[in-house]
C-alpha positions as MATLAB code, in Angstrom:
seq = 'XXXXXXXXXXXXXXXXXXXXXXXXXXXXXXXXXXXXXXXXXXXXXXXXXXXXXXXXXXXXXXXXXXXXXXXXXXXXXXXXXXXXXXXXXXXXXXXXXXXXXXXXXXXXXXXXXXXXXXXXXXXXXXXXXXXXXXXXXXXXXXXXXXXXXXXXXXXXXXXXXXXXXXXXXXXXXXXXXXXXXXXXXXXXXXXXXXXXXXXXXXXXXXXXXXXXXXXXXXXXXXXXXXXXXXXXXXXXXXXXXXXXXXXXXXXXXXXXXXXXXXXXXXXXXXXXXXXXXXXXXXXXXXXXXXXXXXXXXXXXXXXXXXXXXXXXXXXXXXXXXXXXXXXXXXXXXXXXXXXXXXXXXXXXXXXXXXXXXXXXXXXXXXXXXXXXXXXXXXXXXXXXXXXXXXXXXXXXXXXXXXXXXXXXXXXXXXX';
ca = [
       9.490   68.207  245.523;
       5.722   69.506  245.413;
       6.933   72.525  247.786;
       9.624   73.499  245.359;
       7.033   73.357  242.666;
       4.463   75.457  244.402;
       7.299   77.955  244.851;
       8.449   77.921  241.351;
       4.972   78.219  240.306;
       4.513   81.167  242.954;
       7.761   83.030  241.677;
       6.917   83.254  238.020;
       3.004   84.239  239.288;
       4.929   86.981  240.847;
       6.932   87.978  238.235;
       4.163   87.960  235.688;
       1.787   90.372  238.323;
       5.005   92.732  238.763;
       5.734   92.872  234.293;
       1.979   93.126  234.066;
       1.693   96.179  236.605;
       4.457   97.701  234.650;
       2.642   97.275  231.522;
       0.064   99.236  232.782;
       1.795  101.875  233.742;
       3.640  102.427  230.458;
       0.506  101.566  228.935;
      -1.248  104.715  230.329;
       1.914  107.093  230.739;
       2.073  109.856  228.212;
       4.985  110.185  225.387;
       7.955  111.934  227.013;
       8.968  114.912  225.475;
      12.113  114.843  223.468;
      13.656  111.303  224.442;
      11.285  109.014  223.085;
      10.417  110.757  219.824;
      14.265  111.135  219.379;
      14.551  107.133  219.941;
      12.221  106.688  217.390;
      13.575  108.493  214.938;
      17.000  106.374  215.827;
      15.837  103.109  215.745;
      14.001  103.485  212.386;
      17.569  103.126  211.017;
      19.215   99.971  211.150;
      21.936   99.909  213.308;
      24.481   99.109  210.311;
      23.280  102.164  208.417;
      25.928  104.946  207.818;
      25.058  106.244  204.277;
      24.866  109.670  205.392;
      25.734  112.112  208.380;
      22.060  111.761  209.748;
      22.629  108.104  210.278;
      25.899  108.437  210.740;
      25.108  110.386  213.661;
      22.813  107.670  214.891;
      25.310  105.171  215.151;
      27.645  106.849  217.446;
      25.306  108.732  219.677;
      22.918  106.018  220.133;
      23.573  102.967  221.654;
      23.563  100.084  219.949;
      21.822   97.457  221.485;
      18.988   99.632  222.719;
      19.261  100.543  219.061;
      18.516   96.749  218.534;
      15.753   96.071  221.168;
      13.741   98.758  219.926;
      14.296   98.201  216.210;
      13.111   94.389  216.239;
      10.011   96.170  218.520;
       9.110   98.019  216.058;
       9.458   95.399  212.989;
       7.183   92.526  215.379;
       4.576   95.605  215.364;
       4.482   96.990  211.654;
       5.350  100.696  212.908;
       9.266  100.281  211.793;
       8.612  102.274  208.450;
       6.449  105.770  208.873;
       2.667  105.331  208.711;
       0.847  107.898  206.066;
      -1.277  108.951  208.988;
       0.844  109.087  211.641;
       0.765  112.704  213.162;
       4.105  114.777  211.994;
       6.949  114.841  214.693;
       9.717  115.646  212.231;
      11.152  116.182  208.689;
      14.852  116.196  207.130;
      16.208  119.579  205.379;
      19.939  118.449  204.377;
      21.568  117.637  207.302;
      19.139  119.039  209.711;
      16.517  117.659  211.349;
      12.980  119.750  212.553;
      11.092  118.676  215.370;
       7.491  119.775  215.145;
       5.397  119.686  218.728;
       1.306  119.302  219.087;
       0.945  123.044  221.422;
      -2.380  125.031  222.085;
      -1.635  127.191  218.527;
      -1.222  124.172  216.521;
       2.306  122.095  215.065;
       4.773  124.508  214.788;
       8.678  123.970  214.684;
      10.198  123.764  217.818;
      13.767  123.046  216.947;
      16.728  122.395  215.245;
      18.975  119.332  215.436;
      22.489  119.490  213.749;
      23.949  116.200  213.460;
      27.396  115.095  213.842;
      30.120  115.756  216.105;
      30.594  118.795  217.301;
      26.607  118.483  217.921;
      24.334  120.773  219.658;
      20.863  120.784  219.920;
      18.246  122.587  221.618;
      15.985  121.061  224.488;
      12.372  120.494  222.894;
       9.094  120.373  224.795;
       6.028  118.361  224.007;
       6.930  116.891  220.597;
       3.711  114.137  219.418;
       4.876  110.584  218.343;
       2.760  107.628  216.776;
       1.408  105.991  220.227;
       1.375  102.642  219.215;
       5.228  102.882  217.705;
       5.862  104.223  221.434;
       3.886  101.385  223.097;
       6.083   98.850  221.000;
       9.466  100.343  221.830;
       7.959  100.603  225.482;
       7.090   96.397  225.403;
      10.709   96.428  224.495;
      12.034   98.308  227.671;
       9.686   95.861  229.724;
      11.113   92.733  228.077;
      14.328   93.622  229.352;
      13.561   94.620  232.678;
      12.236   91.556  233.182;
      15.536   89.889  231.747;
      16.890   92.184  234.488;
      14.733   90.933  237.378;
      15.419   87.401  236.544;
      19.305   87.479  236.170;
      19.343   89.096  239.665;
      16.705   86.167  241.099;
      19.652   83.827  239.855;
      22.398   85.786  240.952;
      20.758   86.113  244.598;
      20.238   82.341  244.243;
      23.462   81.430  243.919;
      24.453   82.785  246.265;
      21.612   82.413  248.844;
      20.712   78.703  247.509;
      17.076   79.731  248.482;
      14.448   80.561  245.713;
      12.217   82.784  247.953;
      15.046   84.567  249.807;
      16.405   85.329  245.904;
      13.169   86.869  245.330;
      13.374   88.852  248.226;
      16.566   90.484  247.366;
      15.094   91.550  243.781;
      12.350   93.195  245.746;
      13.729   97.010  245.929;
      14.459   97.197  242.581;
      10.673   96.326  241.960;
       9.644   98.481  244.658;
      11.323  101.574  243.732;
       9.551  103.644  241.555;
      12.332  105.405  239.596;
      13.089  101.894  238.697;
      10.101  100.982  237.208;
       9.636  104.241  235.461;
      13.149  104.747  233.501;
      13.819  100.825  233.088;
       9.920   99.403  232.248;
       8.464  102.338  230.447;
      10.321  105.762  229.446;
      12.379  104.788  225.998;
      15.988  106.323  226.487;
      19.380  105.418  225.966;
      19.268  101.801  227.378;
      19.715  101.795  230.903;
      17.535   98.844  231.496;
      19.773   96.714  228.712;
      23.063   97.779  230.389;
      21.863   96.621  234.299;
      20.824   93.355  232.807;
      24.156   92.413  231.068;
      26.091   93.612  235.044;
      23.245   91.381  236.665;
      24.199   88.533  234.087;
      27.710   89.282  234.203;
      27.477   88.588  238.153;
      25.692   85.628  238.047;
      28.402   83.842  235.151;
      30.939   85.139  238.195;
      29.536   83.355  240.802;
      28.948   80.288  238.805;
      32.517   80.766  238.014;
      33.830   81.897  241.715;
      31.806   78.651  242.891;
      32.929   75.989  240.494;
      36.336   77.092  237.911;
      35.265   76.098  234.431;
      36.989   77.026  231.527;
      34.786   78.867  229.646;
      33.559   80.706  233.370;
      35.526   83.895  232.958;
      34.123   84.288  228.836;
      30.983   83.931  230.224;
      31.241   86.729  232.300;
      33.249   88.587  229.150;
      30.153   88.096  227.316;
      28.146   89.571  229.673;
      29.980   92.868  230.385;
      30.590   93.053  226.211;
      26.993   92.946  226.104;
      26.174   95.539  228.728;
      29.391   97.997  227.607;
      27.320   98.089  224.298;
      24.096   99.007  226.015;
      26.082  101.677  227.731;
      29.630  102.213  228.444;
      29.660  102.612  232.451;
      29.398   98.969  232.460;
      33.318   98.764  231.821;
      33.025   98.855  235.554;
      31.720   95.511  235.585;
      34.348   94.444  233.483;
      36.889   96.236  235.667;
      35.653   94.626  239.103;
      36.364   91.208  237.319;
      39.510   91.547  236.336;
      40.793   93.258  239.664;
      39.170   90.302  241.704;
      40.991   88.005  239.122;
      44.038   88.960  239.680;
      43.650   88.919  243.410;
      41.716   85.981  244.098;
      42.621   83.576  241.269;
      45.697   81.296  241.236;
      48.478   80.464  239.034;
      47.866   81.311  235.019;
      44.168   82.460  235.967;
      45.358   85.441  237.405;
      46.598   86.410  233.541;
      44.106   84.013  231.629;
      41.378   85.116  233.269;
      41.073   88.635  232.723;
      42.235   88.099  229.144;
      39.525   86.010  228.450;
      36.978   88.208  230.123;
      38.414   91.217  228.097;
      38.757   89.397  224.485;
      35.232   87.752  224.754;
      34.137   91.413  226.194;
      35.591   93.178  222.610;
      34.134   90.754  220.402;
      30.811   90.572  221.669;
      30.912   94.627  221.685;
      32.149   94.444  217.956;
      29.386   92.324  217.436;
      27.018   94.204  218.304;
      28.128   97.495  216.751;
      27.849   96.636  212.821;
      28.484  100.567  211.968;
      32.034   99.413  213.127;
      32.809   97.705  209.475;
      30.328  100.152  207.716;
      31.891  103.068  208.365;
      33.094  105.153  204.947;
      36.597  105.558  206.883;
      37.250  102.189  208.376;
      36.975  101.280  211.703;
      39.621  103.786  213.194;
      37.838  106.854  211.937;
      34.465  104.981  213.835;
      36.527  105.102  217.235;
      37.525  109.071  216.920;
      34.482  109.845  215.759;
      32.698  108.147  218.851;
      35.251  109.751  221.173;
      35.043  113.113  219.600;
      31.216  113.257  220.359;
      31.608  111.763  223.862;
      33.821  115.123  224.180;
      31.197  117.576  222.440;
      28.296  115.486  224.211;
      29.810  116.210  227.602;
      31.096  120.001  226.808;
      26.765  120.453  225.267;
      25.565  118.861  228.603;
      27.799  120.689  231.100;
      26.514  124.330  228.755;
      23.261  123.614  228.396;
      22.646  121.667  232.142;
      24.970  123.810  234.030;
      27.115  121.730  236.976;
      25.671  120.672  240.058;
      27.701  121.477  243.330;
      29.568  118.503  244.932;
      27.693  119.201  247.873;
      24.392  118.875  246.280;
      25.295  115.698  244.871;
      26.442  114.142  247.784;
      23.193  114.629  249.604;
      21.395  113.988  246.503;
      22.905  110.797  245.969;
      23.511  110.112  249.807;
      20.006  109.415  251.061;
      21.508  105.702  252.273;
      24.497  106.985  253.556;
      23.568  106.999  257.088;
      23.229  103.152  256.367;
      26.836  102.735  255.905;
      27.723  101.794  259.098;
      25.480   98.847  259.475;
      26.042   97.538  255.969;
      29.942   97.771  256.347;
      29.150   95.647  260.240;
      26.694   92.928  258.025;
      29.287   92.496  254.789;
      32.607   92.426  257.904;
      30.057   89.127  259.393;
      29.948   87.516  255.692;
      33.466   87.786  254.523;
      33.988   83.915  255.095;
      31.200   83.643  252.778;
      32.218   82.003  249.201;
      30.019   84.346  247.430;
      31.609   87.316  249.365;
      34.251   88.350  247.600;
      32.799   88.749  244.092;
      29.639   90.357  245.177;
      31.772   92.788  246.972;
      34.386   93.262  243.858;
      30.857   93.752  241.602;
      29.149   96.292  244.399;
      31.910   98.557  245.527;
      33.740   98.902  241.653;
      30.399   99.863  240.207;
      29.063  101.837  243.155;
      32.402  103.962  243.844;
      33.087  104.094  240.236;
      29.240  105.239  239.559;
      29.622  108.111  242.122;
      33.048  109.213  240.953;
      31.318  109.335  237.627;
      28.028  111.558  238.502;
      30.878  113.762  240.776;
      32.794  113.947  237.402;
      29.834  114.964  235.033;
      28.317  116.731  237.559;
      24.350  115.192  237.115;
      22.989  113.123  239.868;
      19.846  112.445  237.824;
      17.897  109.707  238.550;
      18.781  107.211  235.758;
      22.252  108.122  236.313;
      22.252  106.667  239.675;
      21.321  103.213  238.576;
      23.850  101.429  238.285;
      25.518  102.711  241.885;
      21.964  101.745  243.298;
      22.396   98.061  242.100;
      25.315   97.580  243.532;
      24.825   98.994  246.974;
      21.142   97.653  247.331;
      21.763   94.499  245.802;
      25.422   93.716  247.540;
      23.341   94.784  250.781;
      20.294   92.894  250.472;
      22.422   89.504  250.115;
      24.482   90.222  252.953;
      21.372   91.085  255.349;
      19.601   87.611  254.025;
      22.610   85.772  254.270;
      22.850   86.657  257.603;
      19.412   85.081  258.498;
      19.268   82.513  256.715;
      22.487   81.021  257.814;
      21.744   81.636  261.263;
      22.024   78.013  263.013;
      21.549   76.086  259.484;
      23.608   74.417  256.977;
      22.993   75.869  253.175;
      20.894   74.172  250.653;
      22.065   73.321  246.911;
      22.695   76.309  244.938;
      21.242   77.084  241.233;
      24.833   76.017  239.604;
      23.916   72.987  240.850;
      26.650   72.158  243.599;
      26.662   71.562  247.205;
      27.239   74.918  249.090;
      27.546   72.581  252.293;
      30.871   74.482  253.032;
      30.760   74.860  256.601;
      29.041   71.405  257.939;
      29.429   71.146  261.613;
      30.436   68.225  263.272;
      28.510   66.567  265.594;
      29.782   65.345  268.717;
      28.288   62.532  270.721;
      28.234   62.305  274.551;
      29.182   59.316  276.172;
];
């Protein structure tokens, strides 16, 4: 008992020195150019707010529960509404916005945003924002990647039964520093929010693939609602559910389940997107509109951005390819495991369907490979552990709370 406290103790120590550290760092970092001014100017507007194109605008291009996390930031701080003295980084003129940017010959108009679908707008450089309104959306980003970092302790938990080995699998994602840097401190379009809802979503699955309960596969619904409206790759999540529900689970639960998983997945999305019901045409105009600037979003990117080559994106996005081999040899030794056949459902859907995604858009940027990075490094990192730890022992308790003694060896006596 007093070694499980010392290591409970230890953990959140840990976790505390790793939040602080990235604290600091987004403490010190200088206001990105274009993405975090632009979030600003979003999340002063509520997210129900659709009185006029501007906002209008907002609520389909931004989404809505980064919209959320930085909003209440910025109300807990005081810097929701403009301050008088806060140094100019735009102004409205109809339905336009201007950007102004802090350069060597003084603020001067850098460019023009025209809102509402078809959009286009041009790329701005070195645009000034009120630091402390920055610094408050920022504690917001580290808030959730510590939600983040916590989910995937108790996924790797669950499935490990072993607090520090848990910790241990979290470690490259605190490690890396891309991870740190688009998750803990640059504001953008809620990356951080959507990885946390896929890590939650696979630790309700788990829970669920370990012990069937009957609220298990809303749980996980919940989850993937609540990362979809962070960001919509995390339909993925949803995706890898269902297909392992309909493969793995018996009788009605092949049907139920993904219905449940899918209904509580809507409403929880529909929750958190007021602008749904506020919308001057209803909620069916809400859905073209969203789709139609998903369509001029993509057409702007792929004009502005230009394509990458497939061939540059495989080697961009390859660098642990040449690990393959020895991850496919370590997940073919844990396929008896219980926990093996979600974790794989959860990595290889959002991985494959990640990749096929950057291939698609044609961007292997950095925060776009996030979510394919999750599931290959996490997925891997259980197996390798897994591996070790069960290596001549039985398996502790799990964090559901249930005996994971599932291969107990019997003991035969010599006469």
């Amino acid at each position: 008992m007093e070694q499980s406290m010392l290591r409970k103790v230890f953990l959140i120590m840990l976790l505390f020195a790793v939040l602080a550290t990235a604290g600091v760092q987004g403490y010190f970092s200088p206001t990105q150019p274009f993405d975090e001014p632009l979030w600003l100017m979003r999340s002063r507007v509520m997210p129900w707010d659709t009185s006029d194109r501007l906002k209008q605008f907002w609520a389909i291009d931004g989404p809505a529960v980064n919209r959320w996390a930085y909003t209440i930031g910025l109300k807990a701080s005081g810097w929701y509404a403009p301050h008088p003295d806060e140094p100019p980084c735009w102004s409205y003129d109809g339905d336009k916005v201007l950007f102004f940017g802090d350069l060597t010959s003084g603020s001067v108009r850098l460019s023009t945003l025209r809102p509402g679908p078809p959009c286009s707008w041009e790329w701005v450089h070195g645009p000034t924002a009120p630091r402390k309104a920055i610094l408050a959306m920022r504690a917001s980003n580290l808030l959730g990647y510590g939600i983040l970092l916590i989910l995937l302790w108790l996924a790797g938990r669950a499935a490990l039964g072993h607090e520090v080995l848990a910790a241990v699998a979290v470690a490259p994602f605190v490690m890396a520093s891309v991870w740190r840097e688009w998750l803990a401190v640059i504001c953008n379009s809620g990356d951080v929010w959507m990885l946390a809802g896929m890590a939650g979503a696979l630790y309700a699955w788990l829970c669920l693939a370990r012990r069937r309960t009957r609220w298990g596969a809303a749980a996980v619904g919940f989850a993937c609602g609540f990362a979809i409206a962070a960001k919509y790759p995390a339909v993925l999540a949803l995706a890898a559910f269902c297909g392992w529900a309909v493969f793995h689970c018996r009788g009605r639960e092949r049907v139920l389940s993904p219905l449940a998983a899918g209904l509580a997945s809507f409403l929880t999305w529909v929750a958190l997107n007021p602008a749904i019901w506020t919308w001057p045409d209803g909620p069916t105009a809400f859905f073209r509109a969203s789709v139609e600037m998903r369509q001029s979003g993509m057409v702007w990117l792929v004009s502005r951005l230009g394509r990458s080559s497939a061939r540059y994106i495989l080697v961009h996005c390859g660098y642990w390819w040449p690990f393959l081999p020895v991850v496919a040899v370590v997940f073919w030794r844990c396929r008896k495991e219980w926990w093996f056949a979600p974790v794989a459902w959860w990595s290889v859907v959002v991985a494959v369907g990640t990749f096929a995604g950057i291939l698609w858009l044609g961007d292997a940027s950095d925060r776009y490979r996030l979510p394919m990075e999750l599931g290959a490094w996490f997925a891997g990192s259980i197996a390798v552990l897994s591996l070790g730890h069960n290596a001549g022992k039985t398996r502790p308790e799990d964090s559901c709370g249930i005996s994971q003694h599932l291969h107990t060896r019997s003991t035969v006596g010599i006469s």
